[in-house]
NUFI-170014 format. One record per residue (C-alpha): x, y, z; residue number from 1; residue in three letters. Coordinates in steps of 0.05 Angstrom, whole numbers. Example, Ala and Ser with C-alpha at 12.3 -4.5 7.8 and 13.67 -1.06 7.14 Angstrom:
BEGIN
{u 246 | v -90 | w 156 | num 1 | residu ALA}
{u 273 | v -21 | w 143 | num 2 | residu SER}
This chain:
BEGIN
{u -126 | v -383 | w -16 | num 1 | residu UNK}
{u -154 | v -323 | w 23 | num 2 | residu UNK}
{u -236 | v -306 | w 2 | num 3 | residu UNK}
{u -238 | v -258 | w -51 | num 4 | residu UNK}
{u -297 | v -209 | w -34 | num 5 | residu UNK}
{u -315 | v -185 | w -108 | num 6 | residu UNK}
{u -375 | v -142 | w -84 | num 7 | residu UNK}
{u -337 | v -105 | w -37 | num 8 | residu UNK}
{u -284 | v -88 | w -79 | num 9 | residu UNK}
{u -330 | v -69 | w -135 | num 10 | residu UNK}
{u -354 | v -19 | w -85 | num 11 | residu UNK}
{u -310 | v 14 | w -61 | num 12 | residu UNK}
{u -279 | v 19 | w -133 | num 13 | residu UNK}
{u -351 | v 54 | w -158 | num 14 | residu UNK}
{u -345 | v 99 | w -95 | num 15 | residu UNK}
{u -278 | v 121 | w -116 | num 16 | residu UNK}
{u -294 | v 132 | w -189 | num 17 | residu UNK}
{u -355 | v 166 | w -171 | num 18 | residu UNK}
{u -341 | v 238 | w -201 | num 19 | residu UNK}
{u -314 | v 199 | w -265 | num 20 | residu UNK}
{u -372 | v 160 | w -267 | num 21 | residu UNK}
{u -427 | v 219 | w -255 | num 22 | residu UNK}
{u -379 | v 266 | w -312 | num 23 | residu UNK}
{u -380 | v 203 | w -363 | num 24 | residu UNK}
{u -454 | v 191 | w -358 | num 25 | residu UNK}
{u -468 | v 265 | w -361 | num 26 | residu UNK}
{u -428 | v 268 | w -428 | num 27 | residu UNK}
{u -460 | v 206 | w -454 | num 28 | residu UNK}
{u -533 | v 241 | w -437 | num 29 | residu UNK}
{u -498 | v 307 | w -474 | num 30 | residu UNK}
{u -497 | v 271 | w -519 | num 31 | residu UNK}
{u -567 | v 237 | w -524 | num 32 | residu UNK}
{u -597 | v 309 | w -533 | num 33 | residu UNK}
{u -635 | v 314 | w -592 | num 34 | residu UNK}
{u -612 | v 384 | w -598 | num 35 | residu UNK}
{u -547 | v 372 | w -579 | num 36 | residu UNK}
{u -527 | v 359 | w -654 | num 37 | residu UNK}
{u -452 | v 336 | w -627 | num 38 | residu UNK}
{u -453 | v 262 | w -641 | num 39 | residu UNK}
{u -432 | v 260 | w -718 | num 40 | residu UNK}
{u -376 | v 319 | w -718 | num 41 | residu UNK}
{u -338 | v 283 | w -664 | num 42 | residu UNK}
{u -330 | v 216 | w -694 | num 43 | residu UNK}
{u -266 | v 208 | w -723 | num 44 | residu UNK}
{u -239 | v 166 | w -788 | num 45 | residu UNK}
{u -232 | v 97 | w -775 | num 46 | residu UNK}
{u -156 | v 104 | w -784 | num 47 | residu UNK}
{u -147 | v 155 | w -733 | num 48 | residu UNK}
{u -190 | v 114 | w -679 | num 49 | residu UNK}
{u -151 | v 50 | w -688 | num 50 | residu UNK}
{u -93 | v 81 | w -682 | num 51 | residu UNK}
{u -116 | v 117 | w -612 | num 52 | residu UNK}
{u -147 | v 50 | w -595 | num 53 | residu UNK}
{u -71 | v 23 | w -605 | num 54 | residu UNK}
{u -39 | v 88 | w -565 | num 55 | residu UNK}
{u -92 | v 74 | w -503 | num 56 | residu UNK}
{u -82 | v 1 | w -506 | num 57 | residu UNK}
{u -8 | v 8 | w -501 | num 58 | residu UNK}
{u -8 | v 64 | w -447 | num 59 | residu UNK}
{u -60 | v 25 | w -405 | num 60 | residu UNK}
{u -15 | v -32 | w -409 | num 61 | residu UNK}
{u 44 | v -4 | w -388 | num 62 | residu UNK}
{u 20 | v 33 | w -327 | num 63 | residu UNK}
{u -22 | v -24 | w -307 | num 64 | residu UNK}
{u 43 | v -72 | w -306 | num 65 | residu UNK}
{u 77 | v -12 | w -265 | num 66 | residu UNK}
{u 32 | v -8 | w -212 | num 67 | residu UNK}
{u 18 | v -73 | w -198 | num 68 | residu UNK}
{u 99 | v -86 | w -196 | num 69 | residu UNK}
{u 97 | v -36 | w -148 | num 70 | residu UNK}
{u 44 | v -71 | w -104 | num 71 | residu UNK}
{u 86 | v -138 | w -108 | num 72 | residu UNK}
{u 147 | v -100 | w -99 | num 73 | residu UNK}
{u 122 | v -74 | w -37 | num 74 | residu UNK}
{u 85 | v -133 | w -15 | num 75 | residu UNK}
{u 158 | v -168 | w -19 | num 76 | residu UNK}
{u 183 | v -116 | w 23 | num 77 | residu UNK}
{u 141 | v -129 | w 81 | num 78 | residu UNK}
{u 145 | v -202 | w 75 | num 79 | residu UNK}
{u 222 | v -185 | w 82 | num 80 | residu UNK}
{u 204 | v -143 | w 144 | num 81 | residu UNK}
{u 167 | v -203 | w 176 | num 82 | residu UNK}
{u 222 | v -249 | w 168 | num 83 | residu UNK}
{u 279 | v -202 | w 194 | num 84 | residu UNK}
{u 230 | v -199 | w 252 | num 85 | residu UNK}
{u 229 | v -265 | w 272 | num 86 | residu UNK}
{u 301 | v -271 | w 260 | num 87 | residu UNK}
{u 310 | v -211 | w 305 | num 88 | residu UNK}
{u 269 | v -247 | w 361 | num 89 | residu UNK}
{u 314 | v -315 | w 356 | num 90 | residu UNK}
{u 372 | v -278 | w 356 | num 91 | residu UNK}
{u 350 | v -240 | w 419 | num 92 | residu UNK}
{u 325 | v -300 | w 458 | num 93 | residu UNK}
{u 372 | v -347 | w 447 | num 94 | residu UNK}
{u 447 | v -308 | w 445 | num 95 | residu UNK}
{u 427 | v -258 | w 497 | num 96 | residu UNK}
{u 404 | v -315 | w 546 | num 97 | residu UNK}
{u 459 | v -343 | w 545 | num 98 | residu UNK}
{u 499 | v -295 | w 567 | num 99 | residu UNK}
{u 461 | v -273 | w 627 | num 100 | residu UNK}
{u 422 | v -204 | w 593 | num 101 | residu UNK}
{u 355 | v -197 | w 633 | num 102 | residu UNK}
{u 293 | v -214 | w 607 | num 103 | residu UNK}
{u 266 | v -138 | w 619 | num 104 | residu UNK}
{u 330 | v -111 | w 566 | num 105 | residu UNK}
{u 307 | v -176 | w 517 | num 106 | residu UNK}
{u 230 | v -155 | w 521 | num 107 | residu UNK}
{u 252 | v -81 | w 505 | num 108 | residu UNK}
{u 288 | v -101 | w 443 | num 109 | residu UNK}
{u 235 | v -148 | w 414 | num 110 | residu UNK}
{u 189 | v -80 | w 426 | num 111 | residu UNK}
{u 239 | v -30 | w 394 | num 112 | residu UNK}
{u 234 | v -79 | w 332 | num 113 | residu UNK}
{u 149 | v -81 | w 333 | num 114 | residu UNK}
{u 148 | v -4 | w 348 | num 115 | residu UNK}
{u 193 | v 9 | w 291 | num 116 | residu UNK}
{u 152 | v -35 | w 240 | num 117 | residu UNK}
{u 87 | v -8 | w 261 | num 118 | residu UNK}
{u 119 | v 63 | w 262 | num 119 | residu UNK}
{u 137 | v 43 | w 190 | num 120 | residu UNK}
{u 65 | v 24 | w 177 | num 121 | residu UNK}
{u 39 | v 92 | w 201 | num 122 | residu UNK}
{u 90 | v 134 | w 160 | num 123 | residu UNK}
{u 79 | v 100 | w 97 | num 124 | residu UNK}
{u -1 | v 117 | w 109 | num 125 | residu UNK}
{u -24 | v 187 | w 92 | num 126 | residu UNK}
{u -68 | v 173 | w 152 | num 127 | residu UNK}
{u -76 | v 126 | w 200 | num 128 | residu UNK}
{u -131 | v 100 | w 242 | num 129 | residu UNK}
{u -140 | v 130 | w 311 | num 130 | residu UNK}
{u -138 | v 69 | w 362 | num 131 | residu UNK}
{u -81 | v 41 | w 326 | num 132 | residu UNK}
{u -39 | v 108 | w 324 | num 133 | residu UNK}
{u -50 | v 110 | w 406 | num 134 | residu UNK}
{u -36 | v 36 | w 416 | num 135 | residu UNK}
{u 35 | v 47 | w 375 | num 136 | residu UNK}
{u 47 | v 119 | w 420 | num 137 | residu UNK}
{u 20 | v 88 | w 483 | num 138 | residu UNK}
{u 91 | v 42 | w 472 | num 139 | residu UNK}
{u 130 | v 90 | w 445 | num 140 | residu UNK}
{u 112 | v 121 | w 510 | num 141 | residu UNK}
{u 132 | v 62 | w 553 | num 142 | residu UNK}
{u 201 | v 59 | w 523 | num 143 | residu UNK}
{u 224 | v 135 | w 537 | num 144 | residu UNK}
{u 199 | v 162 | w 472 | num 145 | residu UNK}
{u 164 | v 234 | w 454 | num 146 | residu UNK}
{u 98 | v 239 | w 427 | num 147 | residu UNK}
{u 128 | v 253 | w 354 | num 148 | residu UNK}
{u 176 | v 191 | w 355 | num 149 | residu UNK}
{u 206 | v 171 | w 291 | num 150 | residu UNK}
{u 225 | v 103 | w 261 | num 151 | residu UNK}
{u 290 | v 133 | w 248 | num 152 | residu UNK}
{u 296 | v 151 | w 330 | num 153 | residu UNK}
{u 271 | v 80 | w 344 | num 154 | residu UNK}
{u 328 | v 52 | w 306 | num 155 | residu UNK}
{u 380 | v 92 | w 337 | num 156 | residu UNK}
{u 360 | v 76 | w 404 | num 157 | residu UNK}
{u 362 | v 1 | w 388 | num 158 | residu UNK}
{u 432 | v 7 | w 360 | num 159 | residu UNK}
{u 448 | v 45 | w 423 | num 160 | residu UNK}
{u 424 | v -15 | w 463 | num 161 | residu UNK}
{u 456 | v -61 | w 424 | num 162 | residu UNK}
{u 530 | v -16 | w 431 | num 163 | residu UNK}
{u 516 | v -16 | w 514 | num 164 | residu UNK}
{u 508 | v -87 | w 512 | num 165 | residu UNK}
{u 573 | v -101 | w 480 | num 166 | residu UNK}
{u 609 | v -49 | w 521 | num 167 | residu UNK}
{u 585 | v -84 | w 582 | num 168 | residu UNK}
{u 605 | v -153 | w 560 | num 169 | residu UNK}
{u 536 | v -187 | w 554 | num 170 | residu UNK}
{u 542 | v -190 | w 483 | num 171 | residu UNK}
{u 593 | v -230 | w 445 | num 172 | residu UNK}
{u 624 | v -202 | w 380 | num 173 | residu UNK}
{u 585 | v -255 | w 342 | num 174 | residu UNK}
{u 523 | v -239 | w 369 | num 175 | residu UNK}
{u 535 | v -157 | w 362 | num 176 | residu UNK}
{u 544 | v -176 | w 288 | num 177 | residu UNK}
{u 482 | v -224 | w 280 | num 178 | residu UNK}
{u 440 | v -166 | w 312 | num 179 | residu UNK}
{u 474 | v -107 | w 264 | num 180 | residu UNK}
{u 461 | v -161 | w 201 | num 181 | residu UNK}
{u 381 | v -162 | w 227 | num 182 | residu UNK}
{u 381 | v -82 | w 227 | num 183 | residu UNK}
{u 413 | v -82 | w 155 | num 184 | residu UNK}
{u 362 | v -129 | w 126 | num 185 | residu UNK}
{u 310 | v -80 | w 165 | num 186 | residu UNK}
{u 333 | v -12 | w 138 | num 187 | residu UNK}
{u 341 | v -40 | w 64 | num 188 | residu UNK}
{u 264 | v -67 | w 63 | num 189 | residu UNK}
{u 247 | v -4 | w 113 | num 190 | residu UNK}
{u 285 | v 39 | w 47 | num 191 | residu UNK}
{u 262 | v 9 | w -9 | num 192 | residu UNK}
{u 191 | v 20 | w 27 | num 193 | residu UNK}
{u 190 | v 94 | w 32 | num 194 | residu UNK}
{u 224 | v 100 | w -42 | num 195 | residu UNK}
{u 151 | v 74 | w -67 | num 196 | residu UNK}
{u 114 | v 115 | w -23 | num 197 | residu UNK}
{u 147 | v 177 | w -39 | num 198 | residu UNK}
{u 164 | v 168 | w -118 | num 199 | residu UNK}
{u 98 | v 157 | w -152 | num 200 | residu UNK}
{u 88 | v 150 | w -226 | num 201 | residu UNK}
{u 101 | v 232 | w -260 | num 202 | residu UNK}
{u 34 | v 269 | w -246 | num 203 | residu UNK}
{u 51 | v 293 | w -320 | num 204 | residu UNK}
{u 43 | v 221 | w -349 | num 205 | residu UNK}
{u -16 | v 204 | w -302 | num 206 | residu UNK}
{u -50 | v 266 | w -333 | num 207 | residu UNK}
{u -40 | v 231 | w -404 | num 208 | residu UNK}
{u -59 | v 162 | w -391 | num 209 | residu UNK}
{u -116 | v 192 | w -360 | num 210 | residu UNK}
{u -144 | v 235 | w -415 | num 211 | residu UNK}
{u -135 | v 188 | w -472 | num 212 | residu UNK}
{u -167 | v 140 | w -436 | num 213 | residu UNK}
{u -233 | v 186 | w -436 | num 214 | residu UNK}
{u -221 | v 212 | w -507 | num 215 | residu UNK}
{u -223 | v 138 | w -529 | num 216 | residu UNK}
{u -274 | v 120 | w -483 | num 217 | residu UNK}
{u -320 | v 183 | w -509 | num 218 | residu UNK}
{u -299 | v 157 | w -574 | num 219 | residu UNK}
{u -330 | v 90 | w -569 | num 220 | residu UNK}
{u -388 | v 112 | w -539 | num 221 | residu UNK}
{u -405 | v 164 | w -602 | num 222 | residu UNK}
{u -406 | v 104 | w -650 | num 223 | residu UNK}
{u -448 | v 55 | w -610 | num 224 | residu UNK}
{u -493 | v 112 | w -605 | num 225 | residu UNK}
{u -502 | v 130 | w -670 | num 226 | residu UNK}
{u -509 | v 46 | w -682 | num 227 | residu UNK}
{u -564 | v 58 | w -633 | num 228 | residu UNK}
{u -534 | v 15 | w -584 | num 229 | residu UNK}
{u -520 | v 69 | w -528 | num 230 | residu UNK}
{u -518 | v 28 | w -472 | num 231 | residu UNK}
{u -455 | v -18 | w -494 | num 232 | residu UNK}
{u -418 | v 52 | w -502 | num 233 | residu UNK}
{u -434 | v 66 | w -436 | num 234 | residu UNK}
{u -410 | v 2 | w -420 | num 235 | residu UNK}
{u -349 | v 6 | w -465 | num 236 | residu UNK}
{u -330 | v 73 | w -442 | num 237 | residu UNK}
{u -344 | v 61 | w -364 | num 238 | residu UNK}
{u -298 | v -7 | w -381 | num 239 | residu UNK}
{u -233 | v 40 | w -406 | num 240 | residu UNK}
{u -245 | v 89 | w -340 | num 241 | residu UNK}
{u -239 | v 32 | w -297 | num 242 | residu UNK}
{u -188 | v 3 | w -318 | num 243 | residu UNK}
{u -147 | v 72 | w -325 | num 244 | residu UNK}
{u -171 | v 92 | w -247 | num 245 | residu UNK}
{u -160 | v 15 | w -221 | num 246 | residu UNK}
{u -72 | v 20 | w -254 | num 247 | residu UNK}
{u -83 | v 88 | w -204 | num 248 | residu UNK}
{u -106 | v 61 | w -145 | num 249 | residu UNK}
{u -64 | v 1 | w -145 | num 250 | residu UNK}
{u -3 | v 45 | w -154 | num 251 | residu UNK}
{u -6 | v 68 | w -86 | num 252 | residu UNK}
{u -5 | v 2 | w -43 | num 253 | residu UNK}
{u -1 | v 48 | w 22 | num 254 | residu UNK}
{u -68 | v 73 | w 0 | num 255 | residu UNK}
{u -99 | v 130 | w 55 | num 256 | residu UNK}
{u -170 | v 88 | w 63 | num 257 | residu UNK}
{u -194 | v 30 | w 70 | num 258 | residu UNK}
{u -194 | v 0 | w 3 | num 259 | residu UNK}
{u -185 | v -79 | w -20 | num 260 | residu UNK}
{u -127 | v -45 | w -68 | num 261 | residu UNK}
{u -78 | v -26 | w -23 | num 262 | residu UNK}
{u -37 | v -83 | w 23 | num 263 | residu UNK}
{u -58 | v -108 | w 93 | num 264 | residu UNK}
{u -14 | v -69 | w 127 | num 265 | residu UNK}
{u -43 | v -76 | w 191 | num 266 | residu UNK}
{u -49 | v -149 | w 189 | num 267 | residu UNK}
{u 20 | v -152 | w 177 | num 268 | residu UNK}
{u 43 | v -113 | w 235 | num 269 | residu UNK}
{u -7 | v -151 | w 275 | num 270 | residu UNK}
{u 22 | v -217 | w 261 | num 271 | residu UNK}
{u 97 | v -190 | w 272 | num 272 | residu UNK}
{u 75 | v -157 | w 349 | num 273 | residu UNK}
{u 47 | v -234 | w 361 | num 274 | residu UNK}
{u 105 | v -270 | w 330 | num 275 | residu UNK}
{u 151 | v -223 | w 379 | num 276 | residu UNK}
{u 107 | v -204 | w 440 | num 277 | residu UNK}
{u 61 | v -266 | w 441 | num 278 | residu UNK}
{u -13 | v -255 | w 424 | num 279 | residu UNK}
{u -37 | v -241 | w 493 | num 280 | residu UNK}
{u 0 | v -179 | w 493 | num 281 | residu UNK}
{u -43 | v -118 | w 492 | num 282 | residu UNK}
{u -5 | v -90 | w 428 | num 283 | residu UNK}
{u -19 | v -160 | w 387 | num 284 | residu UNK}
{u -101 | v -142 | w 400 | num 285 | residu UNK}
{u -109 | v -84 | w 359 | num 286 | residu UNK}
{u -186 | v -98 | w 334 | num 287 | residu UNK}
{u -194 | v -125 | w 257 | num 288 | residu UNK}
{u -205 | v -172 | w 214 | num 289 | residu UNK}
{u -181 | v -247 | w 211 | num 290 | residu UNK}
{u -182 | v -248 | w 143 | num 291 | residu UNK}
{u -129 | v -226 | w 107 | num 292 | residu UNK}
{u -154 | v -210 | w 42 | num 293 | residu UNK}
{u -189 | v -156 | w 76 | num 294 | residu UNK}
{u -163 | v -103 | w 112 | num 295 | residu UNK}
{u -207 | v -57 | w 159 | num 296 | residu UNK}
């Protein structure tokens, strides 16, 4: 089991909710005005705030289990990605050895496959990390490629490869297929990838679970105040927020910072470059972590 670091992901959660944090505490101090006089006309009828209770509980539920099956859906993904990788290195090393393909056209496909995963990795990020983006151009550079290559350009010039190497004879029909099988397992993970990253939850019903979240969490806070216990309100309401803003975060596991809530991307495309290029290879050295529960 990797280390769970509690602290650090409580911290990085409080930094992100720190405009909902700062908005609920100044409502709760509204609030604690004397002269404020708000505190007894906005507690509602018993009925009415069991029934929201019920409403938010639901809601939260439901877009909690979302996210998080969108995490695991994606974490699958990737895991799919590392296996086709490895497959796509056997393949490689043992059918195109055999029939004579140099070891300089075997070493460029194994880095068509890692430029094309970690090209993956840096469109699925709404930013990426500076050395990383120049190791991944600095080989998109080495194979022939622009500045602004694609993952979609990297794939046709590995099926291009792969069509040259059949025309010329040093690939058998059986190997042409095992190779074409490998890219189809590729673009199906590579596919289902980008349809997380690019359909999100509706805005419209993020907006909703959102604001009945605070209205129930305001709502909780009004009647431990008026039981004068104000601090588990604050506690109670801050406790509804986070869990609303943490079903958020974990929605989007290509998350844009560094955040214990989004997957180890990184780690993962590290591990593929040393599975295909060996570890002492420049492009397997990219400077992180070794532990994968966190991801730098």
């Amino acid at each position: 089991m990797p280390r769970r670091h509690y602290l650090l992901v409580l911290a990085q959660l409080l930094w992100r909710m720190r405009l909902d944090l700062l908005l609920m505490l100044a409502l709760c101090l509204l609030v604690s005005l004397p002269q404020a006089g708000l505190k007894r006309d906005l507690i509602t009828q018993s009925g009415v705030e069991a029934t929201l209770g019920i409403a938010v509980s639901v809601f939260l539920a439901f877009r909690n289990t979302q996210a998080i099956n969108r995490w695991w859906e994606a974490r699958s993904l990737w895991g799919v990605l590392v296996n086709q990788s490895r497959s796509w290195r056997d393949i490689v090393l043992t059918l195109l050895a055999d029939r004579g393909v140099s070891a300089q056209k075997r070493i460029q496909l194994l880095r068509l496959q890692v430029l094309a995963v970690w090209l993956l990795n840096l469109e699925l990020r709404n930013v990426a990390r500076a050395p990383i983006r120049q190791r991944v151009l600095a080989l998109a550079s080495q194979l022939g490629f622009p500045m602004a290559v694609t993952v979609q350009q990297v794939a046709r010039a590995r099926s291009g490869v792969i069509q040259d190497l059949f025309a010329r004879g040093l690939l058998s029909e059986l190997g042409r297929d095992a190779l074409l099988r490998s890219v189809v397992v590729f673009h199906d993970a590579a596919g289902g990838l980008q349809k997380i990253r690019n359909t999100p939850l509706p805005s419209a019903y993020d907006a909703f679970v959102r604001l009945i979240a605070w209205l129930f969490g305001f709502e909780l806070f009004l009647d431990c105040f008026v039981e004068a216990q104000p601090l588990i309100g604050i506690a109670l309401f801050a406790g509804f927020l986070t869990a609303e803003r943490i079903g958020a975060y974990v929605e989007g596991p290509f998350d844009r910072d560094p955040s214990s809530l989004s997957l180890p991307l990184d780690q993962i495309c590290l591990g593929i470059s040393g599975d295909l290029l060996a570890e002492v290879n420049p492009f397997a050295q990219i400077a992180t972590c070794s532990d994968p529960s966190v991801w730098t």
